[in-house]
N, C-alpha and C positions, 0 to 999 in steps of 0.2 A: 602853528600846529603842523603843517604838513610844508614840504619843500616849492615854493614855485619859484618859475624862473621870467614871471612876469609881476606887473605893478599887482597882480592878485595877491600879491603876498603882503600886502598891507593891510588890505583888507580883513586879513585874520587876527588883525591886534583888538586888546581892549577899547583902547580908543577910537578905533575906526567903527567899534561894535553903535558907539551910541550915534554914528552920522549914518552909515548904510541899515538900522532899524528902523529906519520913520516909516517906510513906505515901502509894499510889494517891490515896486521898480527899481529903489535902491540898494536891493539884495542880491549879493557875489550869483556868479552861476551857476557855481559847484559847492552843493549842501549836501553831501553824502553821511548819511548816521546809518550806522556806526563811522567814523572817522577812517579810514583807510590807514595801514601802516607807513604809505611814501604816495603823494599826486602832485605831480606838476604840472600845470595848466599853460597851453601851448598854444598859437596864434590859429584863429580860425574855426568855423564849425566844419562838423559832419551834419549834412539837409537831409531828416529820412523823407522820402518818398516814396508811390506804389513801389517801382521799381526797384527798391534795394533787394538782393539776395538775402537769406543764413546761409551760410553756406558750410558745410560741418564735414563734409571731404571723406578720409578716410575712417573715421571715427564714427560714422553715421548711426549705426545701430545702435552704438551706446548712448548716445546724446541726443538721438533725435528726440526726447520726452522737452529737452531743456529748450532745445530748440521749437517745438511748438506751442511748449505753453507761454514762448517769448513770442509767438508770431500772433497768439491768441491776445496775450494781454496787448500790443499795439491796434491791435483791429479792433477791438473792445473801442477807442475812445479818437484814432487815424481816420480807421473805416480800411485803411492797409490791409490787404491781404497780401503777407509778405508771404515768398514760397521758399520752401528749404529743398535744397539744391546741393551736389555733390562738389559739383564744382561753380564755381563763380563766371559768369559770361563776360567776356574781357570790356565791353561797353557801359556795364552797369555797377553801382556804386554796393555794397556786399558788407555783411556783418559776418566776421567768421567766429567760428566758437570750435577751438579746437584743444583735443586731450594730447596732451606734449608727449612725445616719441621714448623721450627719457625725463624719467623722475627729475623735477627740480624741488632740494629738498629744502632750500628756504621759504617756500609756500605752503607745503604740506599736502595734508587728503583734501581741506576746505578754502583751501587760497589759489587767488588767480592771479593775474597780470592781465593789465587791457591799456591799450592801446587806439585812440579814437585818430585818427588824421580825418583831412576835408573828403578823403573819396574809399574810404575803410576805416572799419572797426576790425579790432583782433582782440580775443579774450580766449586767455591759453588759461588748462589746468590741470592736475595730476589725476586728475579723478571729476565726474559729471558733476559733483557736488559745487567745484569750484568752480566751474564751467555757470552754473547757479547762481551762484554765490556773487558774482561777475557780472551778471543777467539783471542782477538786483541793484547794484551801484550803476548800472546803466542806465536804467529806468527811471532812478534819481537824478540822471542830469538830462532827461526832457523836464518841460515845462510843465506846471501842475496839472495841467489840462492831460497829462496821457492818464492821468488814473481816473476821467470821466466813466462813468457805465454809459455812457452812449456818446456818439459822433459826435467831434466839436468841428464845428464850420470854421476855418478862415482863419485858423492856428497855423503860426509855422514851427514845425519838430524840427529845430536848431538844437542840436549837440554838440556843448564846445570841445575841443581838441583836446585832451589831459593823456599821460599817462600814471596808471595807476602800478602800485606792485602791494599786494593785501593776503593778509592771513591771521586765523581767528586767536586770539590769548588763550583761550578756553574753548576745551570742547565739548562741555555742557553750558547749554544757554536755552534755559525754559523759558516756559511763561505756566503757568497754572491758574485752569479754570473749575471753580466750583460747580458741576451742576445738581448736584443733590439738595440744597438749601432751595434753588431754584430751579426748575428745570428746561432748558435754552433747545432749541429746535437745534435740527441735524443740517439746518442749511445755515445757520447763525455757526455752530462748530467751522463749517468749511471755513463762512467767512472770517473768521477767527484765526485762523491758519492761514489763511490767506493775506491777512494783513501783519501775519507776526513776522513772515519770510522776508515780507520785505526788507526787516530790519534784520536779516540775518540770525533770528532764535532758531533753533534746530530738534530742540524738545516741547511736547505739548502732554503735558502734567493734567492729564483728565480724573478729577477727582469724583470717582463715580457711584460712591455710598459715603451715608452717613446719620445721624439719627433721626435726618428731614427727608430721607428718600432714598431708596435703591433705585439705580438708571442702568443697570444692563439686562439685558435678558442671558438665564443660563436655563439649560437645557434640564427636565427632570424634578426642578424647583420650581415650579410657577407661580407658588407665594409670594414671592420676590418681588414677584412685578403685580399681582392681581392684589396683592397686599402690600409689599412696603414703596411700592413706587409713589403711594400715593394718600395724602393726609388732609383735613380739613383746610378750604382755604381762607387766610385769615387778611388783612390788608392792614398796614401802620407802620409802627416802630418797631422794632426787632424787640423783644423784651415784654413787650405790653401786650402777646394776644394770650385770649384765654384757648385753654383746652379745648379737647373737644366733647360734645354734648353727647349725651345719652342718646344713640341714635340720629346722630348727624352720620350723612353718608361723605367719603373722602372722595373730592372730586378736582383736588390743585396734585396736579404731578406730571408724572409721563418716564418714558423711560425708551433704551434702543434698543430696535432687537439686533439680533446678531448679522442678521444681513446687513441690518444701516454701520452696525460697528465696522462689516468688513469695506465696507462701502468709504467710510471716513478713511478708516486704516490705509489705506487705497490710494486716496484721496491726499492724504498730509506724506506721503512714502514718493508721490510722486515731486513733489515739492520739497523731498531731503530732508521731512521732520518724521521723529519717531516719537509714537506717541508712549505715554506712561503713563500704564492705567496703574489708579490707586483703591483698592478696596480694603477701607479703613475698621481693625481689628487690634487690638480686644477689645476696645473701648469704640467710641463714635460709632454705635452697632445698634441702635436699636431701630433701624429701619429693618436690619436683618431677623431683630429677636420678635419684632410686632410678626414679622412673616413665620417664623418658627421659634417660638416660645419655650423650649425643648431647651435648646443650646445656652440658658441662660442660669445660672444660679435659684432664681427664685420660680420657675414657669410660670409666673404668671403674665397675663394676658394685660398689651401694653398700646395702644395705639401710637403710628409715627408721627414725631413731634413737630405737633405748625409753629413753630421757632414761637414756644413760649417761654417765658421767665427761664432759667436753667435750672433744672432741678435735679437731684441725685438719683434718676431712675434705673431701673437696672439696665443700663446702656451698654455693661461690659459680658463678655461670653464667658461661661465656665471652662476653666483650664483644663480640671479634670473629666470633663463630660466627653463619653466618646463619639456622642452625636452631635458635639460640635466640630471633632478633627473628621468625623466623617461629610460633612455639608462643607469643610474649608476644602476638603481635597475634593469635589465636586467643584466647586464654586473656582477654584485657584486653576482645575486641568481644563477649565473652559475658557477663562484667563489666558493662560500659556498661549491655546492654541487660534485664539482672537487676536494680539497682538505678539508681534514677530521682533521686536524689540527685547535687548537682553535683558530688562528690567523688570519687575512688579512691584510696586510702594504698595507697602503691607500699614501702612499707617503706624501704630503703635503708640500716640500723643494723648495724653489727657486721660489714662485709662483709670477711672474711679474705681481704686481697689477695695472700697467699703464693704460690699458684697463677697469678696471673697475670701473675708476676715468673717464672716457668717454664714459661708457655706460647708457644709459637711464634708461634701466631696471635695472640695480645693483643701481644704483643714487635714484632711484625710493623704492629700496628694502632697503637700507639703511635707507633713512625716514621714511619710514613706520616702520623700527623693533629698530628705536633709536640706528642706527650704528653710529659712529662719525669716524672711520678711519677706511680704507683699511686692515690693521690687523685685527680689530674688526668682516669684513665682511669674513676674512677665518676662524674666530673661529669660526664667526655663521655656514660658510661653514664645517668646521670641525666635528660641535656639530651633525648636522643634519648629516652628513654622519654617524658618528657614530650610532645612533638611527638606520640608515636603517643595519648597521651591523649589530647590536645586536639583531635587527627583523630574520636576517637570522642564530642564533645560533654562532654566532663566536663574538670575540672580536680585536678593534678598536690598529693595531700600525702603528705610522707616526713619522718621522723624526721629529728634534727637532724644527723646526721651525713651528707646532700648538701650540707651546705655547705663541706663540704671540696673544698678543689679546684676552686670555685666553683659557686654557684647558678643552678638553672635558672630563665631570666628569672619565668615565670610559679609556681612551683611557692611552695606555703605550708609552712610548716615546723613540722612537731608537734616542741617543744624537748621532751626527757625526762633529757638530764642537767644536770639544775637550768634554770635558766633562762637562763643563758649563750649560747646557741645561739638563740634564741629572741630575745634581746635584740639580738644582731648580725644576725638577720633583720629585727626590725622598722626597725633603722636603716640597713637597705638597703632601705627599702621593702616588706617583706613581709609576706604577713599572716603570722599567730603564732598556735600554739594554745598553751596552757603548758600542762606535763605533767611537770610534775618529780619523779623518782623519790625524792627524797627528801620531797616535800611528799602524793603523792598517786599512791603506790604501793599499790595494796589487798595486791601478795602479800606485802609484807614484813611483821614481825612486828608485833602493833597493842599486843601487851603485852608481858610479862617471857617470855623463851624458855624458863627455868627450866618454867613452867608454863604455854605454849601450844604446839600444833600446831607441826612440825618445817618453819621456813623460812629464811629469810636476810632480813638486813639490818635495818632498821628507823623505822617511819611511824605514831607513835602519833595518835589521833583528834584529840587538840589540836595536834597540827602540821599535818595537814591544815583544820584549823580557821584556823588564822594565816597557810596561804600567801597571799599576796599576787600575782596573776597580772601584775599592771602595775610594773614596776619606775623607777624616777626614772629621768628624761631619755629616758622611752621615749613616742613618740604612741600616746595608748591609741586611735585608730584602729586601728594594724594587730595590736592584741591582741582575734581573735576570740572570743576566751574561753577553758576550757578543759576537763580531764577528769581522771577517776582510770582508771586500766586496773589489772586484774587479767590479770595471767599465772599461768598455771596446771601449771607445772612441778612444785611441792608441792601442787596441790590438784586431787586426783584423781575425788573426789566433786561431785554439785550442792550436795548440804549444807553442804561446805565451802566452796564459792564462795559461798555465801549468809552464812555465817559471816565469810568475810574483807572480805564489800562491807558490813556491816549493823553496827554503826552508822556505820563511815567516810565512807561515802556521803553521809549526812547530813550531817556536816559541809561534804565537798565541794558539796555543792547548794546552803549559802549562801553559798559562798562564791564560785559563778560566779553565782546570783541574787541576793542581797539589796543593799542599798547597803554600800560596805566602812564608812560613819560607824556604820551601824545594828549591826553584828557586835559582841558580848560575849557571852565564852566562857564567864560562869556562866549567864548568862541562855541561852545557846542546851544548856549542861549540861542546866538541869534543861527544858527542853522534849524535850531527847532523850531521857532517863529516860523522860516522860510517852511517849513516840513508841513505846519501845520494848513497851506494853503491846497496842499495833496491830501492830506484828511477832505477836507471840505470838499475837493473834485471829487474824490471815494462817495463821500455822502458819510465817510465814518463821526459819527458823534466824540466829542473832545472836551477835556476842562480848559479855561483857560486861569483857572487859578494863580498860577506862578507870576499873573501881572497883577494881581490885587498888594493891597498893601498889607504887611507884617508889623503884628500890634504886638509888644510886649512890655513888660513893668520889670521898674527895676526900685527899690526901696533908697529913697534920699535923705536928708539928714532930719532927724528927728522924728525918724519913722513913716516920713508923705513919701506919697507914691508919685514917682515918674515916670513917665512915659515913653518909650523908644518906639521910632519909625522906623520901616527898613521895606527892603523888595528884595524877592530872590531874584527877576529880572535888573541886569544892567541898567545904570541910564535911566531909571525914572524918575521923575519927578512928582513928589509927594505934597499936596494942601491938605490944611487939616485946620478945623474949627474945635473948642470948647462950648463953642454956642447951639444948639438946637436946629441949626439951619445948615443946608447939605452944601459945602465946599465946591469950588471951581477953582480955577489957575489965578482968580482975584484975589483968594486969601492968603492967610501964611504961609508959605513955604518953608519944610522941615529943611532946617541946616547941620543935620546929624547928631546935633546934641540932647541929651533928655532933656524933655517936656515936664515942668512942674506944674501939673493944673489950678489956674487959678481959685481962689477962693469961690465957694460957688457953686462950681462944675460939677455936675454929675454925671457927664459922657463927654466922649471926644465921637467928632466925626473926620473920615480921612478918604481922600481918593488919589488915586496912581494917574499921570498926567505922562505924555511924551509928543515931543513936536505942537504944542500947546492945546494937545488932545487929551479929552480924558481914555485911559485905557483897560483899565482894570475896576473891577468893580467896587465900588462907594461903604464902606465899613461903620456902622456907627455901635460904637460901643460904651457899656457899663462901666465907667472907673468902680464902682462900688464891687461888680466882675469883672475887672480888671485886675484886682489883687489877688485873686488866685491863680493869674499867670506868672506872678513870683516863680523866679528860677525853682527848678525842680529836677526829680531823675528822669532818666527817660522812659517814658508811658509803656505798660506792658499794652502789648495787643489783645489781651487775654481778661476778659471781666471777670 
């Protein structure tokens, strides 16, 4: 994958993947995810100590941000208090972090160049972003222990020698998180952003209404939050709660005010992410209609949904109602002026137009503007929303479903089922984020459901590993990159939101940063393994799904079913019984070919083995459900 000019460049084959994954110790010592565009790993460390400089020189005042929250994160887990200094004192060993005098334009605004020797570091860039961006591939080559939150005794912070030259494929690279299904603390956000930089994402996609909750505060509305922030709270399966009762009071929510939003805003700005608030319209509204019932087709009075069964309510806002484009331009000039980001995701997905095939005033509003269909009437909705955007300085992005009925001239279009939507944007000219629920879903399942977390559909790490955002015959101009979003309908804790993004994420980060030539999925395997021992210093929560084993059927002759083994991790080794009793490295070993289960058999059991260890967890399942893992299309995300 990358150039070295030492025996390390062995170690980046498939075959070396399954001798240096046995064991911490055995692992290269250069894991940088995203992949770097060019590293060569060169004879010798750099030893941080108290005494190393930053040293940032003439550039000082623009970069001194980059430079202390790099002096902050070593002190955090050294106990270093490194000092930033103009100039470097000629006896002491110095990390320079400098903005280049003249544009170098094969890195761009977000790429840097770094340079480690035994007694300097140097990390040049066009702009503080990359100067960042730099900061972050640094800190991947200390030892897992610098991402402790407290002092490790007795570590040595060994930096080996590389030179690096890196810049991003795309310059959209989300991640999106739900909080309205659930609603996540303002200190859980930070650390959210704080763990995405590391990976080089630069958008954080805050998805901040929906029909389980409104999470901002706007000024002049105070329903919003005294009403829809907040709904009965239920505990289970997503699907299975009931209503709420006749006088049950709503006490599961919460919501930011506008200080904690400028506080975040603040907060992820300083870090080189921009955030992108989404306040989801026409449809996924009824946190906003339970607060103001007025804007709605039917006014009737709705309480906000504790993620029960899904049902046809009036979730969507009346087009023709003028007291709904008056609470949007309230709602949207508070927006503008909360986040500083050129963007606003206006939502626009899943809008049930039943209601306005029954409403007087949209029926009314159609004849009058020469509407012929329900689609026709969310583009006009569309059109007009956009205008009130662009009156407020920002620009118009909506899920792929405004393209129905047609597109509003200026609006970008985040495609999320598959790339379809996305594709027929950009060859209308538009820009494109890719977001496909089948490549880069965080909520859907990442392993076998038998034995993970209760959700739907399914996005294992090597499939987000392979999407491909640029499709043929498409101008990868108008493809600004793309994201993974988590929705949070089954994930009701922070921990499990940290479990459903950790290690997925990783893979999405190289696959919106690195070059698509550079991408191999053993070689970026076994660097995530190594990754994952820096989660666990974090204290960040993770799956380790991708070492369990992969059960699938395939139909044999005369109709029996057979069984296929597999692992999306290299290199493992797979036992597996028909019998009733749980496998170890003493029974059969899968030799790649289908499995015809004996006469008899009513389950198979299987476990993932490596270095004569068991690694991944122990699967026992149904042949009887096992036949409805007969090949099939691929799963919508969407029940």
């Amino acid at each position: 994958m990358y150039t070295y000019k030492t025996v390390a460049l062995l170690l980046l084959s498939t075959l070396c993947f399954q001798t240096f994954a046995q064991k911490s110790t055995d692992f290269p010592r250069v894991n940088i995810i995203p992949a770097p565009v060019s590293l060569e790993v060169k004879k010798g460390d750099f030893v941080l100590d108290p005494n190393v400089a930053i040293v940032i020189g003439a550039s000082y005042n623009e970069v001194v941000s980059v430079g202390s929250l790099l002096s902050e994160r070593i002190q955090q887990s050294t106990g270093y208090h490194l000092k930033i200094a103009r100039q470097a004192a000629k006896t002491s060993k110095a990390i320079f972090l400098i903005i280049n005098s003249t544009n170098d334009a094969t890195i761009g605004t977000e790429g840097y160049t770094m340079s480690v020797e035994p007694a300097k570091i140097t990390i040049r860039a066009n702009k503080p972003a990359g100067l960042f961006y730099g900061v972050q591939s640094l800190m991947q080559l200390l030892p897992p222990a610098i991402e402790s939150t407290s002092v490790v005794k007795g570590q040595k912070w060994n930096i080996p020698c590389v030179e690096i030259a890196d810049n991003p494929r795309f310059k959209w690279r989300g991640l999106m998180l739900d909080v309205s299904r659930h609603f996540f603390s303002k200190e859980f956000v930070k650390r959210y952003i704080d763990e995405m930089v590391k990976y080089k994402f630069n958008v954080f996609h805050w998805h901040l209404s929906d029909d389980q909750g409104w999470r901002v505060e706007i000024k002049g509305l105070p329903e919003l939050t005294s009403v829809g922030a907040w709904r009965v709270q239920r505990t289970g399966k997503r699907g299975t709660f009931e209503p709420a009762e006749a006088g049950e009071k709503a006490t599961y929510g919460g919501y930011y005010t506008q200080d904690e939003i400028r506080e975040i805003v603040k907060y992820a700005e300083e870090r080189h992410v921009t955030i992108l608030p989404e306040i989801d319209v026409p449809g996924h509204s009824l946190s906003l209609i339970s607060a103001y019932p007025n804007v709605s087709c039917t006014g009737e009075h709705y309480n906000v949904n504790p993620l029960t069964k899904f049902k046809r309510e009036d979730n969507v806002v009346c087009v023709a109602n003028d007291s709904t484009w008056k609470l949007l331009d309230i709602i949207y000039t508070q927006i503008a002026n909360l986040f500083p980001g050129m963007y606003i995701h206006t939502g626009g997905d899943e809008a049930y137009k039943g209601y306005w095939k029954e409403c007087p005033k949209d029926q009314a509003l159609m004849k009058t503007k020469g509407i012929a269909t329900p689609e026709e009437l969310q583009s006009y909705f569309e059109k007009r929303l956009e205008q009130m955007i662009i009156s407020k300085g920002k620009r118009m992005i909506g899920w792929d479903e405004i393209l129905e009925g047609g597109l509003a001239p200026e609006a970008t279009v985040m495609s999320w089922r598959g790339t379809e939507g996305g594709i027929k944007a950009a060859k209308m000219g538009h820009d494109v984020i890719m977001s496909s629920q089948y490549d880069a879903y965080l909520d859907l399942y990442q392993g076998d459901p038998i034995v993970e977390p209760f959700t739907y559909g399914y996005c294992r790490m090597k499939t987000c590993y392979e999407f491909e955002p640029i499709a043929d015959g498409v101008d990868p101009k108008y493809i600004l990159g793309g994201q993974a979003n988590l929705w949070t309908e089954a994930v009701p804790t922070e921990r499990h939101a940290e479990y459903m993004t950790w290690p997925r994420a990783l893979a999405i980060s190289e696959v919106y940063w690195s070059p698509k030539e550079r991408r191999n999925w053993a070689d970026f395997a076994s660097r995530m393994e190594w990754r994952l021992n820096y989660l666990d210093a974090a204290k960040v929560k993770y799956a380790r799904s991708a070492f369990d084993p992969v059960i699938t059927a395939t139909k044999g002759p005369g109709d029996t079913l057979l069984v296929k083994l597999d692992t999306e991790i290299p290199g493992l080794d797979l036992y597996y019984t028909f019998t009733t009793t749980d496998p170890d490295n003493y029974y059969p070993k899968y030799n790649g070919q289908p499995l015809l289960p004996p006469k008899g058999a009513s389950e198979i059991r299987v476990i993932t083995y490596r270095d004569g260890k068991p690694i991944g967890k122990q699967i026992n399942f149904s042949l009887e459900n096992l036949k409805h893992r007969l090949p099939a299309p691929r799963p919508s995300a969407v029940e």
